[in-house]
C-alpha positions in Angstrom: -51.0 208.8 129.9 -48.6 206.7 128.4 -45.2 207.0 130.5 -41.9 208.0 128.5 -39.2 206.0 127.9 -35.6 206.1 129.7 -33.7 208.5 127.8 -31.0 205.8 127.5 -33.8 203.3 125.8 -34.8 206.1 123.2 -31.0 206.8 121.9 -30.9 203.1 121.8 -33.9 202.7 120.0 -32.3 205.4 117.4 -28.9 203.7 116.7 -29.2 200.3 117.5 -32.4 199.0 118.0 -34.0 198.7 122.1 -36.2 195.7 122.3 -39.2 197.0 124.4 -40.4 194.0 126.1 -44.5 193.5 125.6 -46.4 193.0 129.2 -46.6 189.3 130.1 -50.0 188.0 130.2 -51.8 187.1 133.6 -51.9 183.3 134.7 -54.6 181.6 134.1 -56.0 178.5 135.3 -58.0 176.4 132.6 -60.4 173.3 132.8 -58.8 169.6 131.7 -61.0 167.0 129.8 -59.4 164.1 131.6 -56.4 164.2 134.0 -56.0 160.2 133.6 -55.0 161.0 129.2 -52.0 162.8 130.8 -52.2 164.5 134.7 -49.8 164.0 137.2 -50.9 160.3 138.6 -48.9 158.7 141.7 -49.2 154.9 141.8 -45.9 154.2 143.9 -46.5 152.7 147.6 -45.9 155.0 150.4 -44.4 154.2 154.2 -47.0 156.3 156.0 -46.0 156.9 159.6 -49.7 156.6 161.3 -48.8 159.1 164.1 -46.3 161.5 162.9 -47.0 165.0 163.4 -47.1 168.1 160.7 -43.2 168.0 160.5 -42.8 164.4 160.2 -44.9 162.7 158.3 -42.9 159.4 157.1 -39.5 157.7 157.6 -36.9 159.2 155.2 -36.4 156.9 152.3 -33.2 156.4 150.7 -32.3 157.3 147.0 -32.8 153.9 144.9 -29.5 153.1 142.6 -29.8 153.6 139.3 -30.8 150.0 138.0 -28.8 149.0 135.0 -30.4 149.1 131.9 -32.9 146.8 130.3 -32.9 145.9 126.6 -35.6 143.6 126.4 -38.1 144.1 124.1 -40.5 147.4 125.1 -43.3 148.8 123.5 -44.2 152.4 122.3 -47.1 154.1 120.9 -46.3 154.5 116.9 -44.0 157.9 116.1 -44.3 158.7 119.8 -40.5 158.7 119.4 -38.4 160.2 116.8 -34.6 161.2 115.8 -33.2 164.0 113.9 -29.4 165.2 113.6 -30.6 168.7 113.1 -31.9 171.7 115.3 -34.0 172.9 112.3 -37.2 171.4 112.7 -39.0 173.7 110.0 -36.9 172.8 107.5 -35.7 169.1 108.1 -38.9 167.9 110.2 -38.4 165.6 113.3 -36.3 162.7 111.5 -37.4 159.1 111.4 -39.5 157.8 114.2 -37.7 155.2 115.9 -39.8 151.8 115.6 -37.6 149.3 116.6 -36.1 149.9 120.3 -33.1 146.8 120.8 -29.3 148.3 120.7 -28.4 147.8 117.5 -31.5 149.9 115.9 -30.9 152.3 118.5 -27.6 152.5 117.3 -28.0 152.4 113.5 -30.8 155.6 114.3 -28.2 157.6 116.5 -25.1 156.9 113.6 -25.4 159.8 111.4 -25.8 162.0 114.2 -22.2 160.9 115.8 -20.3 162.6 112.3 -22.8 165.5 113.2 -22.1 165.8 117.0 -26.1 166.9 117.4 -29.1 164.7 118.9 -32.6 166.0 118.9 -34.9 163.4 120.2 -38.4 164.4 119.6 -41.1 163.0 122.4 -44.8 163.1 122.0 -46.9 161.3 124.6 -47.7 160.0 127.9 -44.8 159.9 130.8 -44.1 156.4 131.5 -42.4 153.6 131.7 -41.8 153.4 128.1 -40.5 156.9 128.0 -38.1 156.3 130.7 -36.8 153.0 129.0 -36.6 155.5 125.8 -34.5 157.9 127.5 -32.2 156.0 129.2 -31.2 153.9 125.6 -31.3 156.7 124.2 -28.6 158.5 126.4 -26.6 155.1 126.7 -26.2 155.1 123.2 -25.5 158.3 122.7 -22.6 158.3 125.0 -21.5 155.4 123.3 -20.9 157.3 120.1 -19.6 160.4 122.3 -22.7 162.5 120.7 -22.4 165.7 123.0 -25.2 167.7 121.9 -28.2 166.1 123.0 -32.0 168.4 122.6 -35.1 166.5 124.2 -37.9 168.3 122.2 -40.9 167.3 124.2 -44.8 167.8 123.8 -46.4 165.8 127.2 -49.4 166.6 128.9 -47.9 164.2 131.6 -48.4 160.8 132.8 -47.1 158.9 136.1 -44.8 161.0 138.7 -42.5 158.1 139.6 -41.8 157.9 136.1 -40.8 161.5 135.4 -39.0 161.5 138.3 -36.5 158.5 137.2 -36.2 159.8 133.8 -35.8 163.2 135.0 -32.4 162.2 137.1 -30.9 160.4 134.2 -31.5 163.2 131.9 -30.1 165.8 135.0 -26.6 163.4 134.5 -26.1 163.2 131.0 -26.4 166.5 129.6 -29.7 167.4 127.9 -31.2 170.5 127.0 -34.7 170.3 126.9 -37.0 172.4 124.3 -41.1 172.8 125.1 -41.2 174.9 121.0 -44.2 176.5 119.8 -47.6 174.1 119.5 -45.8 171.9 121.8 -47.4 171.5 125.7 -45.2 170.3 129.0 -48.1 169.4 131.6 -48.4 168.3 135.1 -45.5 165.1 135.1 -44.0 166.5 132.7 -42.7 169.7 134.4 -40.4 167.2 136.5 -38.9 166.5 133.6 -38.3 170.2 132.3 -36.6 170.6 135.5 -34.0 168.1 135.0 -32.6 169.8 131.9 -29.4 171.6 131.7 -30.7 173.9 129.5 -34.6 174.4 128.7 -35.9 176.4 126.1 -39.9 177.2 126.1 -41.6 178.7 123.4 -44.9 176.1 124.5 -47.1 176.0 127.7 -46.1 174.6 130.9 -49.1 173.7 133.5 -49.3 172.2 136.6 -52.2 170.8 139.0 -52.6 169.0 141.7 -51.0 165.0 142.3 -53.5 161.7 141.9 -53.2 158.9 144.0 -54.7 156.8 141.5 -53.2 153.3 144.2 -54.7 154.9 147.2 -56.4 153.0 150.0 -57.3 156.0 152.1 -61.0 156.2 153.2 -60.7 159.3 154.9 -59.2 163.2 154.0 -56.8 162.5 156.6 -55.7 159.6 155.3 -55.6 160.6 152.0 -53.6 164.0 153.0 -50.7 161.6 155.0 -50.0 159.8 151.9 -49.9 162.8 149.6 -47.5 164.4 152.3 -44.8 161.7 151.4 -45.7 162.0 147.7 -45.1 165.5 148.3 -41.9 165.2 150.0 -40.3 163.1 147.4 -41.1 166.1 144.8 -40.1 168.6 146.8 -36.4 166.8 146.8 -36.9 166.3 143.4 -36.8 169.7 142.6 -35.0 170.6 144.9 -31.9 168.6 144.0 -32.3 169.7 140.3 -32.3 173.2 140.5 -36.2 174.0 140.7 -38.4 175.8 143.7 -39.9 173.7 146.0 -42.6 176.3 146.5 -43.8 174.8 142.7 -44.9 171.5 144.9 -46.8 173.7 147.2 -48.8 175.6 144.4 -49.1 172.4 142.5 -51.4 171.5 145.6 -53.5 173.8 145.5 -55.0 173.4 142.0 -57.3 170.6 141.5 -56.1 168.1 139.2 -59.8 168.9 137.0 -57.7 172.5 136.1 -54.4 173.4 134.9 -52.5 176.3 136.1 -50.6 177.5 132.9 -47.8 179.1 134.4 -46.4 182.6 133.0 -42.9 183.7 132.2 -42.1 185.1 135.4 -43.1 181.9 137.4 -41.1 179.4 134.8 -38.1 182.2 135.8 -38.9 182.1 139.7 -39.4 178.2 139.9 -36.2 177.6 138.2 -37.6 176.0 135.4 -36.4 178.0 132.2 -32.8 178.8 130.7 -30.2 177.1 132.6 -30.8 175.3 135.4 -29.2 176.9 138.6 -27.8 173.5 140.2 -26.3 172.6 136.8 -24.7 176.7 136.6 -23.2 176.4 139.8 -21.3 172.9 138.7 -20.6 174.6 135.6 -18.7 177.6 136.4 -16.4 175.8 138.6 -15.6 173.6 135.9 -15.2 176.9 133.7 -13.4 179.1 135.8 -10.7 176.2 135.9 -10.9 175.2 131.9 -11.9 178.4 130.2 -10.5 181.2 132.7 -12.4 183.7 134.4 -13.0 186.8 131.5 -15.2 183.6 129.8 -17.2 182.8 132.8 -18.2 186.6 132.7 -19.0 186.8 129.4 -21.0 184.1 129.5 -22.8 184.7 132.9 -23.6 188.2 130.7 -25.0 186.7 127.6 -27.3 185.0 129.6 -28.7 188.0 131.2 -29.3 189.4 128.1 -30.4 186.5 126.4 -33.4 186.5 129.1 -34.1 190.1 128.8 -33.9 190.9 125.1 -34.6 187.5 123.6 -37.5 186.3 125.7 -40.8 188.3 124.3 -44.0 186.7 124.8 -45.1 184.8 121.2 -41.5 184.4 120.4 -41.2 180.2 118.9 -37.8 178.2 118.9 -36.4 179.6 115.9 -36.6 182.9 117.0 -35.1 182.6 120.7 -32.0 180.6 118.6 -31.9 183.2 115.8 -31.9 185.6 118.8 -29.4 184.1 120.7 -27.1 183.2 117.9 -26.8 186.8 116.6 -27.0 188.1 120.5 -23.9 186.1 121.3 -21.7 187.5 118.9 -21.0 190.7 120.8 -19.9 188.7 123.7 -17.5 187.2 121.1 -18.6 183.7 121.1 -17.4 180.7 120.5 -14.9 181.2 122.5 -11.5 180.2 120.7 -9.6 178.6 123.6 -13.4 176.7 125.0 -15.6 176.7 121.8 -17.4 173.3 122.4 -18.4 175.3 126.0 -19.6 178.3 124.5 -23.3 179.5 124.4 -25.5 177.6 121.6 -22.1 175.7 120.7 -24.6 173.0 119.5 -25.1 174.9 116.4 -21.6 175.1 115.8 -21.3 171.7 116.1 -23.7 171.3 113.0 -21.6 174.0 111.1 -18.3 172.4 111.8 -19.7 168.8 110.5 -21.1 170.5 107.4 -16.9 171.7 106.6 -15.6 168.8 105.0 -12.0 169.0 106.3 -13.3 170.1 109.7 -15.4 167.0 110.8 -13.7 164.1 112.7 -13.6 160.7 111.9 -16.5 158.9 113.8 -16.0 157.1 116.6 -16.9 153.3 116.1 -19.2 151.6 118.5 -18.4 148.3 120.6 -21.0 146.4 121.8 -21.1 146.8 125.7 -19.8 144.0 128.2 -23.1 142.8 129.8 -21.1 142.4 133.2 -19.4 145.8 133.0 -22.9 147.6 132.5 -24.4 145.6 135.6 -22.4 147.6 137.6 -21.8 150.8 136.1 -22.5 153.9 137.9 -23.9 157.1 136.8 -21.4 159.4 135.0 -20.5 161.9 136.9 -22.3 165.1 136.0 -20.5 168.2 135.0 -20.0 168.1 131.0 -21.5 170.4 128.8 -25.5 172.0 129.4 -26.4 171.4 125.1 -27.1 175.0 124.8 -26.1 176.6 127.7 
């Protein structure tokens, strides 16, 4: 028999409307034509120590600096990179695809969206070098013209670890949301990335599988195993540094890299790898309790639980999670008029205030940076606002 509902669902469902949520599908685990077109492929050299036991396998490594960035000339697969000013991507596409990648056409791509005060970068391809190099012009840029709203919409079936992993710490410092919408995949490599977002919204599939050492010289198991270990290692603090479950590198193992684990709802929720990320939520509500006061920090840690429960349905594609939460906010009375810029989905009011004449600011002219100053500039430090959290 069919169980009843709560007798406080039913009088919801009468006057206003209970969302009863469908049950989530089991995981599955499907076959990969190739893991070399996308995968999760290690190339990077390893310091294996030759007779370290289980619980130490290598020396500990330290954390390269962030190098400073490189404008010479790079090369991308065609339309593997585009630009749009607007969230609306079924009514204003994905913007122009960015063929030319020196400063100045970076800049003259990321212009109209400075008056706007929204970024969507749209991403569809292999994780590389050439994405990293993307990203981190991208972001440079961006900050340049004090764009604030930045959306990675990405659609990877992965590519090379080291790479997500670079990318993935510049985008976990410069404030990124990071969308996985409907049709769109986030693979292997690629979930490093998802986890570096301050935000991420998935309406797409995320899979993992197992790590190729594509630069191994390992003739035996053994061998093999010691070098993954450090591989392994380096994820784990990865993940763990950004806000994601480490236990994700211990399934990841167990899946051969021929399959994909497609992971469900409820494992993107207990790996930390959708909504906002937990390392960036505790930064951000000490930085809110001090600028926006307490009563906003509770409304906010509230909108976000029901965000998850009544807004996250199984089928449901990017317009409908923002449709959702943009009406959902509203009876937690956001934006906030003391700390509207830090208010849930304040992105799209961003777009509303630049489409009201007299509200939009003038825009903020660019300077072309001091090569000596950007040599030795450090990371920013991280704590402004999560996009859409």
């Amino acid at each position: 028999m069919r169980p009843l509902l709560p007798a406080a669902c039913l009088l919801a469902l009468l006057l206003a409307g209970c969302r009863v949520q469908e049950p989530e599908a089991a995981a599955t685990t499907v076959s990969v034509a190739s893991p070399e077109e996308g995968g999760a492929v290690s190339t990077a050299p390893v310091q294996v120590v030759e007779d370290a036991g289980p619980e130490q396998e290598a020396a500990p490594e330290p954390e390269p600096d962030e190098p400073a960035i490189d404008w010479s000339p790079m090369d991308l697969a065609p339309d593997a990179a585009s630009v749009s000013c607007e969230l609306d991507y079924a009514g204003y596409g994905d913007g122009e695809p960015l063929q030319e990648f020196d400063r100045e056409a970076i800049v003259a791509a990321l212009e109209p969206c400075a008056a706007r005060g929204v970024l969507r970068l749209r991403y569809v391809g292999k994780i590389n070098g050439g994405f990293v190099q993307v990203m981190q012009r991208v972001t440079d840029v961006a900050e340049a013209l004090d764009i604030g709203k930045r959306v990675l919409d990405i659609d990877s079936s992965g590519g090379m670890v080291e790479d997500a992993i670079r990318s993935g710490d510049r985008i976990a410092e410069s404030r990124w949301t990071v969308w996985v919408r409907e049709g769109a995949v986030c693979h292997s490599a690629c979930v490093f990335v998802l986890a570096a977002g301050d935000m991420r919204m998935i309406s797409g599939r995320v899979g993992i599988h197992r790590i190729i050492r594509m630069s191994s010289t390992a003739t035996t198991r053994a061998e093999l195993n010691r070098e993954l270990r450090v591989v392994y290692d380096r994820v784990r603090d990865y993940l763990e540094r950004n806000g994601a479950a480490t236990a994700m590198a211990d399934m990841m193992m167990a899946v051969p890299n021929r399959n994909l684990r497609l992971l469900t709802a409820n494992e993107l929720g207990l790996y930390g790898l959708d909504g906002i990320n937990p390392a960036q939520d505790d930064l951000d509500r000490l930085r809110l309790m001090r600028k926006c006061g307490e009563d906003f920090v509770v409304r906010r840690d509230a909108f976000a639980r029901a965000f998850d429960s009544r807004c996250k349905s199984p089928g449901t594609d990017m317009e409908g999670l923002n449709a959702c939460g943009l009406e959902l906010r509203k009876r937690y009375e956001f934006p906030d008029a003391t700390c509207p810029a830090e208010s849930p989905l304040s992105e799209f009011d961003a777009l509303l205030a630049a489409d009201t004449p007299e509200q939009a600011g003038p825009r903020r002219p660019i300077a072309e940076p001091d090569p000596s100053e950007q040599a030795g500039r450090s990371r920013p430090a991280r704590g402004g606002d999560a996009g859409g959290s």
